[in-house]
PAMI-984094 format. One line per 5 residues: number of its first residue (from 1); their letters; for each residue x, y, z of C-alpha. Coordinates in steps of 0.1 Angstrom, whole numbers. Each point is the difference from the previous one (the first is absolute). Layout:
PAMI-984094
NUM	A	X/Y/Z ~ ...;
END
This chain:
PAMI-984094
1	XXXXX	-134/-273/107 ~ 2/-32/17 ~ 24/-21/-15 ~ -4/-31/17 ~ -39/0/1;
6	XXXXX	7/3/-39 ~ 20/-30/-9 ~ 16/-19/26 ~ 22/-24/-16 ~ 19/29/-21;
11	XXXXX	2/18/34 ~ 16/-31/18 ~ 21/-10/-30 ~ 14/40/0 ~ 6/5/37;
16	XXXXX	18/-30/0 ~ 26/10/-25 ~ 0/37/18 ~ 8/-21/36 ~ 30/-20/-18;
21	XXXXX	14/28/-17 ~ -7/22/31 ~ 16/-13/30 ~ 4/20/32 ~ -20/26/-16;
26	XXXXX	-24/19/24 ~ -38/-11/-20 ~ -17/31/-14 ~ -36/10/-6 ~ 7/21/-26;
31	XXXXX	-13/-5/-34 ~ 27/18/-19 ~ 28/-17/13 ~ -22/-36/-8 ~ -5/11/-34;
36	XXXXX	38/13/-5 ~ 8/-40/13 ~ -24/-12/-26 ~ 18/22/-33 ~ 36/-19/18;
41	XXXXX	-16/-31/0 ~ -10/-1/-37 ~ 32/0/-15 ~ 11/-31/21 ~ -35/-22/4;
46	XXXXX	-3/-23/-29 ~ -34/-10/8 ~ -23/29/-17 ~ 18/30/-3 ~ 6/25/-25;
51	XXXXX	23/27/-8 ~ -14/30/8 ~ 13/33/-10 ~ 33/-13/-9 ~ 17/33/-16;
56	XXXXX	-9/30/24 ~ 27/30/-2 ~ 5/27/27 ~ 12/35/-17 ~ 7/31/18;
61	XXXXX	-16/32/-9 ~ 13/33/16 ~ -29/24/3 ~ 7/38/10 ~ -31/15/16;
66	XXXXX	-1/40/8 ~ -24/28/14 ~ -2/35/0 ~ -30/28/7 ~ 12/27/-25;
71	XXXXX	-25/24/17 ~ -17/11/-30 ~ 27/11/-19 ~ 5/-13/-38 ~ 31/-15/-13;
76	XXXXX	28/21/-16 ~ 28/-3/-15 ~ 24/8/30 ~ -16/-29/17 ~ 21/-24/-19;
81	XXXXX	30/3/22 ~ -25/-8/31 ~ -14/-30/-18 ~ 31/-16/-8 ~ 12/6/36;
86	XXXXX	-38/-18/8 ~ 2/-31/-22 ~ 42/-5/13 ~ 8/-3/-38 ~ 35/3/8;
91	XXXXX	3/-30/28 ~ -32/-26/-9 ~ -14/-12/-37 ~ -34/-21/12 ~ -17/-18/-22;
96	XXXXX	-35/18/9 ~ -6/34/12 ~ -34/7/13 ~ -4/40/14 ~ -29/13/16;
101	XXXXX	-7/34/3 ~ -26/23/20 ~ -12/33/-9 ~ 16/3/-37 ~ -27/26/1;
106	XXXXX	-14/26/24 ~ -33/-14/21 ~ -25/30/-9 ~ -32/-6/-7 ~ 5/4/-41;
111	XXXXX	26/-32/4 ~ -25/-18/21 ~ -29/-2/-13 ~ 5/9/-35 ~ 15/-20/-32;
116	XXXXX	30/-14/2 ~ 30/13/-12 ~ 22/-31/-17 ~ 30/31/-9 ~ 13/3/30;
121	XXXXX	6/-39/4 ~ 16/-1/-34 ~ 25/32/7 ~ 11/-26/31 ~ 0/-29/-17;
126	XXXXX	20/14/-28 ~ 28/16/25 ~ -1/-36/16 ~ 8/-19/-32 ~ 26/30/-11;
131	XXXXX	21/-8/37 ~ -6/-40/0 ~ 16/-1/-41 ~ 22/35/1 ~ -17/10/-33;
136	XXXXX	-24/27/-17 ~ -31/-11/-20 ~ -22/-29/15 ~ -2/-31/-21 ~ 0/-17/36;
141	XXXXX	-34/7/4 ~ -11/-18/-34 ~ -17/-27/14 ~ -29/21/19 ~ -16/9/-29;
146	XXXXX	-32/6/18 ~ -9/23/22 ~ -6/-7/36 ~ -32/13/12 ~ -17/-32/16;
151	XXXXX	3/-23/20 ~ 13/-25/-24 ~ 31/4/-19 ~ 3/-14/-34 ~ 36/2/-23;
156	XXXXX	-11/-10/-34 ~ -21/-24/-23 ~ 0/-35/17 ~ 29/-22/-20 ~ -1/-29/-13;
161	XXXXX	-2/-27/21 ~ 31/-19/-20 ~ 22/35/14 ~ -7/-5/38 ~ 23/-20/22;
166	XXXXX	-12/-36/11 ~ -1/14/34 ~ -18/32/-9 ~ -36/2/11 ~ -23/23/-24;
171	XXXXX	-10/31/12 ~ -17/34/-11 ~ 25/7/-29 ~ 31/-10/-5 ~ 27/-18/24;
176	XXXXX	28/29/4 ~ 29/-25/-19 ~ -26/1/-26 ~ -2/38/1 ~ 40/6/-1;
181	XXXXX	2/-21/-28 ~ -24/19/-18 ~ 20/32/3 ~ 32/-17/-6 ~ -10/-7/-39;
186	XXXXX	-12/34/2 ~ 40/8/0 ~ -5/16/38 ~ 36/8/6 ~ 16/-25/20;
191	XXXXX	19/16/28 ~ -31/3/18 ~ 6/-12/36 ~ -36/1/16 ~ -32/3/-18;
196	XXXXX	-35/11/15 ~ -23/-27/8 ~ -28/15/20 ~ -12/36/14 ~ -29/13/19;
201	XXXXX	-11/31/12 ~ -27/7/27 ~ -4/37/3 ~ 35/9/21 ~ 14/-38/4;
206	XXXXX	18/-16/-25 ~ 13/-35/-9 ~ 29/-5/-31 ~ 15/-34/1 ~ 29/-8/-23;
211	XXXXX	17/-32/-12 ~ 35/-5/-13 ~ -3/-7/-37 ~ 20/-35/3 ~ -26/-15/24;
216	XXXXX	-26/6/-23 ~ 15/-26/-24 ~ 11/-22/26 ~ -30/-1/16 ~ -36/-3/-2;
221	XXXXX	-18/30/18 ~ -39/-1/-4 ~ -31/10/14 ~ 9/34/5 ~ -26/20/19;
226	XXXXX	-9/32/19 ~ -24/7/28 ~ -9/38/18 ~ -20/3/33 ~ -7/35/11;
231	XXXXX	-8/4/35 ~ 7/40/8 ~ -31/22/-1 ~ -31/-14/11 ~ 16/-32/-5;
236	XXXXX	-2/-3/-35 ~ 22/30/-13 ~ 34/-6/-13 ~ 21/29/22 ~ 8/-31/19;
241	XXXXX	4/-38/-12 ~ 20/-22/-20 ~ 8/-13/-31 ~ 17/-43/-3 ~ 12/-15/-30;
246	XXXXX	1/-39/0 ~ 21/-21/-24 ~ 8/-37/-4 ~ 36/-6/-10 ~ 1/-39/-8;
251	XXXXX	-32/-5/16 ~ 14/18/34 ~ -26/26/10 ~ 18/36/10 ~ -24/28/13;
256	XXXXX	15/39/4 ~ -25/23/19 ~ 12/37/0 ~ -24/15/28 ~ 0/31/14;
261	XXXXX	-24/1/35 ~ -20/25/21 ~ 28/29/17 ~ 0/18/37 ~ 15/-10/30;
266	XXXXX	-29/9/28 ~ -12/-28/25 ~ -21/-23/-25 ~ 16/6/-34 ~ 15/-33/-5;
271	XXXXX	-34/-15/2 ~ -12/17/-31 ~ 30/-15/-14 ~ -7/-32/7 ~ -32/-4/-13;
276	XXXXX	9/16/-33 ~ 28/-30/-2 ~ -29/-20/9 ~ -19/12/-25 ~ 32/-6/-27;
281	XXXXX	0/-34/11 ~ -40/-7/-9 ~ -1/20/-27 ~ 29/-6/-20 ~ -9/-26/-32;
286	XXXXX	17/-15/-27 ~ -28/-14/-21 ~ 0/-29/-21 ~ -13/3/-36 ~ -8/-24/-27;
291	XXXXX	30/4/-13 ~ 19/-15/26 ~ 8/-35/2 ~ -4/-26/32 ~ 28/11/18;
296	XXXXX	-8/15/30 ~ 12/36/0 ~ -6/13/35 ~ -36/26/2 ~ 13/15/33;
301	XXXXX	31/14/11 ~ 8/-27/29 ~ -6/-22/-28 ~ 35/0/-15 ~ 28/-13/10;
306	XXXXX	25/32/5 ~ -19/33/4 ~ 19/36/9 ~ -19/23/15 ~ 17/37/1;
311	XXXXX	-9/34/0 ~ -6/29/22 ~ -14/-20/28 ~ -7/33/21 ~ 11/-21/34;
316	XXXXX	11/22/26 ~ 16/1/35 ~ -16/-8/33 ~ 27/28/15 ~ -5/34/6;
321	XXXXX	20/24/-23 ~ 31/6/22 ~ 7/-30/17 ~ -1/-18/-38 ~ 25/29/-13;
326	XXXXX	23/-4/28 ~ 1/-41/-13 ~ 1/15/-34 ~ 33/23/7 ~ 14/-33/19;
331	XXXXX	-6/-22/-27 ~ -11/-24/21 ~ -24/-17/-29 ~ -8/-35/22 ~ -14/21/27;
336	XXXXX	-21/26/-21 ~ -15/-33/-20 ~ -17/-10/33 ~ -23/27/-1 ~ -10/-6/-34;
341	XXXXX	-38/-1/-10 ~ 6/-25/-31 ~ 28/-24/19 ~ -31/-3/21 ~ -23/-12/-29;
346	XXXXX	26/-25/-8 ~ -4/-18/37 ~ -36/-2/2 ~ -18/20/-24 ~ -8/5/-37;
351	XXXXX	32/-12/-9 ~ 7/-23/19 ~ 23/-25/-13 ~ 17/26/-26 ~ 36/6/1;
356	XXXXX	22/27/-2 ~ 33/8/1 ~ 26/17/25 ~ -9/36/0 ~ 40/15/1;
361	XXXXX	-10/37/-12 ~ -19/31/14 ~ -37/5/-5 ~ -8/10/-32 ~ -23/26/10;
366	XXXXX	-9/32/1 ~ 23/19/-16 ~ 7/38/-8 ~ 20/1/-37 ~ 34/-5/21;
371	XXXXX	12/-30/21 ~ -25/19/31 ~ -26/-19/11 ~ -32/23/1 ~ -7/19/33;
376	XXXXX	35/-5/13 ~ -4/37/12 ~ -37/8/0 ~ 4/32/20 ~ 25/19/-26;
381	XXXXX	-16/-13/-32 ~ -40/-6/9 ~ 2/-36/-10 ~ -26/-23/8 ~ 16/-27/22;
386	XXXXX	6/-32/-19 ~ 11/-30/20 ~ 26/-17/-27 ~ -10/-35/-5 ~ 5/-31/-22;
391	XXXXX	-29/4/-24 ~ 16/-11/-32 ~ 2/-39/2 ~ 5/-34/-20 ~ -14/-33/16;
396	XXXXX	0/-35/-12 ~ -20/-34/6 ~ 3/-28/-21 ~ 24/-31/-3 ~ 38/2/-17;
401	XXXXX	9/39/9 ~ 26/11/15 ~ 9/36/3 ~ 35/14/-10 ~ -2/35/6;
406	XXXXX	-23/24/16 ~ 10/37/-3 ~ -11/35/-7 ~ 8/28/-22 ~ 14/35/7;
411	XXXXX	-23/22/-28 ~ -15/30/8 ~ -25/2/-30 ~ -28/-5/32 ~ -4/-2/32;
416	XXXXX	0/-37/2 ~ 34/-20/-5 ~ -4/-29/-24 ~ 8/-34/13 ~ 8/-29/-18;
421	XXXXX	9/-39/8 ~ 20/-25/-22 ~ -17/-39/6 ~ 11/-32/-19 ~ -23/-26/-1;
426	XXXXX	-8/-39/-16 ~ -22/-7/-34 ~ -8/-36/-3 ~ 1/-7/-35 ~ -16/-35/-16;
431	XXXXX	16/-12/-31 ~ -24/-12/-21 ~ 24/-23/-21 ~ 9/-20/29 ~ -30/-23/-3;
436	XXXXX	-19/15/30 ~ -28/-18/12 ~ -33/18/8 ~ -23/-6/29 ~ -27/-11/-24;
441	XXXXX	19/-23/-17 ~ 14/-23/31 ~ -18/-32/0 ~ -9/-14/31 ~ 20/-30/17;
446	XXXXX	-9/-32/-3 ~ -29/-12/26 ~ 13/-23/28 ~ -19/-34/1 ~ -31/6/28;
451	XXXXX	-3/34/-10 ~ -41/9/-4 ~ -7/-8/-37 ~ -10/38/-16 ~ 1/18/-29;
456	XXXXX	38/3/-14 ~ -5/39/-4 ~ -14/-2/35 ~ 30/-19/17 ~ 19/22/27;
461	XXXXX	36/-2/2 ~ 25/21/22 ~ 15/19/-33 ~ -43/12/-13 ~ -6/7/39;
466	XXXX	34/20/0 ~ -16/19/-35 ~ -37/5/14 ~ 15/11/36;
END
């Protein structure tokens, strides 16, 4: 956009206020920075202006995020103990947990390609809720009164629109707050901690996202939806692929994908991995429907404004299996991260500008059901050599996160170790009894005298070539 070509005078009447209040300053040619000089000027410049956006509040949310490829194996009771060791119960209360899970169910053929199974998803989510509120029973999982066999999520009958938050944009059923409500005059008991707000199952991987029961009434979370892209056999079948749940909490767009991508570590393997992320990254939609208002909930996952991308990423090492378990028996984790495949994604690849934490623990896989990593002594035990490797990981992209913890588990319900990270991040949240003043409803400044005679609808100011730009 060419500003100057667009109205001169405003341009000439701005830059010299930014000069005067600018001194010494080294000029920039960045439109950002202009346009953050413009929001400073308008609470000081008489001539024009308008408040803009004058109650804007900055909340921190803490948001747990975990893995773990349970090799096929379905949940039992015993696993409680492993699960609260998982979720760090004992050290860390976050506001959101969001697990992601691979292989909740063995990749035969029958599990593949047949009809999905929606009881083993439950039997997790119900040992979740029973570790996150140290209870029996599940009135925690209330509000999902529908099953989840699409790709689009619904809670209940849309409310009324005299029950939804001023800030809340409509959505296909019914804002959570508007759920937990629900069950609250339904006498749910009221030492529930975290309640259930969305779960989806594609063949093995699984996605159960949970929300501490006070943020539901403090805030507004809407536009609650799901997404599955299977890329494994064929490149259609769901033995591979992933499964993302986007949210808006106060209009802030959160997306969770749970993946789990293509396995082996020959010469070449980390290409079919790439392009199945590729593919996650076209494929995955969020829909609009009628039901949704104007707001713009993100279609895409690099469409929202925090996204958490976790899972058994099935990265390996470029080192051959001895020299990488002599780094392994040093603990020497800085050097071992130079060989790996996804590190190398992150520098130039298909993640390229994703972040990740400090990797402080061992490879979480392969293991044997002790603390030996598979193929340790392949000539005593006939072990297939496995070179132990990072493939269990949680990346980030997206402005306002900052991670607090990044950290595995030490269960031996598979022979992957869960991992797990702790982030805090920012929620803008727009008061609407603070007299904010929408785009559409600034009125343009007052012409200048010389200014080409047009249309007063027509007339372009710096704040409408700020909106259009």
């Amino acid at each position: 956009m060419d500003l100057k070509n667009q109205n001169p005078r405003s341009h000439q009447r701005f830059s010299k206020r930014y000069s005067r209040n600018h001194k010494g300053e080294k000029p920039s040619n960045s439109w950002s920075e202009i346009s953050d000089a413009i929001e400073d000027e308008s609470s000081n410049d008489s001539e024009g202006s308008v408040e803009i956006d004058p109650c804007i509040l900055n909340n921190e949310l803490s948001i747990f995020v975990g893995t773990w490829n349970v090799a096929g194996r379905s949940p039992v009771g015993s696993l409680a103990v492993d699960l609260d060791d998982w979720l760090n119960l004992k050290n860390t209360a976050a506001d959101i947990y969001v697990l992601g899970f691979q292989e909740i169910v063995p990749l035969k053929a029958l599990n593949v390609i047949g009809t999905e199974d929606q009881a083993v998803a439950t039997n997790w989510n119900l040992l979740i809720g029973k570790s996150l509120n140290h209870q029996y029973g599940f009135p925690w999982l209330t509000p999902m009164l529908n099953s989840i066999s699409g790709d689009n999520y619904n809670y209940m009958e849309t409310a009324p629109s005299s029950e939804r938050r001023m800030s809340c944009s409509s959505h296909t059923g019914t804002p959570v707050k508007a759920a937990w409500d629900k069950t609250q005059n339904d006498n749910v008991k009221e030492d529930i901690k975290y309640t259930l707000v969305a779960s989806k199952k594609m063949v093995g991987v699984f996605i159960s996202v949970w929300i501490k029961k006070e943020l539901l009434r403090k805030y507004c979370i809407s536009d609650v939806k799901v997404s599955s892209v299977a890329c494994g056999i064929m490149g259609y079948l769901g033995n591979k692929g992933s499964v993302a749940v986007s949210m808006l909490i106060e209009g802030n767009s959160f997306c969770f994908v749970a993946a789990h991508l293509a396995s082996g570590e020959k010469k070449g393997d980390e290409g079919r991995r790439n392009y199945q992320a590729m593919e996650i990254f076209r494929r995955t939609c969020f829909p609009r429907t009628p039901k949704d208002d104007n707001y713009p909930h993100p279609l895409t996952i690099l469409g929202h404004d925090r996204i958490f991308w976790f899972g058994d990423l099935n990265y390996r090492l470029y080192l051959e299996d001895h020299f990488a378990r002599q780094l392994i028996r040093k603990q020497d984790w800085k050097a071992l991260q130079e060989y790996d495949q996804l590190r190398k994604e992150q520098e130039g690849g298909v993640f390229e500008g994703w972040k990740e934490g400090s990797i402080e623990f061992p490879p979480t896989y392969k293991y044997s059901n002790s603390n030996r990593y598979i193929g340790s002594f392949p000539s005593k035990s006939g072990e297939k050599p496995r070179t132990p490797a990072w493939c269990d990981r949680i990346l980030w992209y997206g402005k306002g996160v900052k991670q607090l913890h990044y950290f595995r588990s030490e269960s031996k319900f598979s022979d992957h170790r869960p991992v797990s990270a702790l982030f805090s991040t920012q929620i803008e949240i727009r008061s609407s009894r603070t007299g904010l003043v929408e785009w559409n409803n600034i009125h343009p400044m007052p012409s200048e005298p010389g200014m080409n005679k047009v249309a007063e609808d027509e007339k372009p100011t710096l704040l409408s070539l700020l909106t259009k730009d």
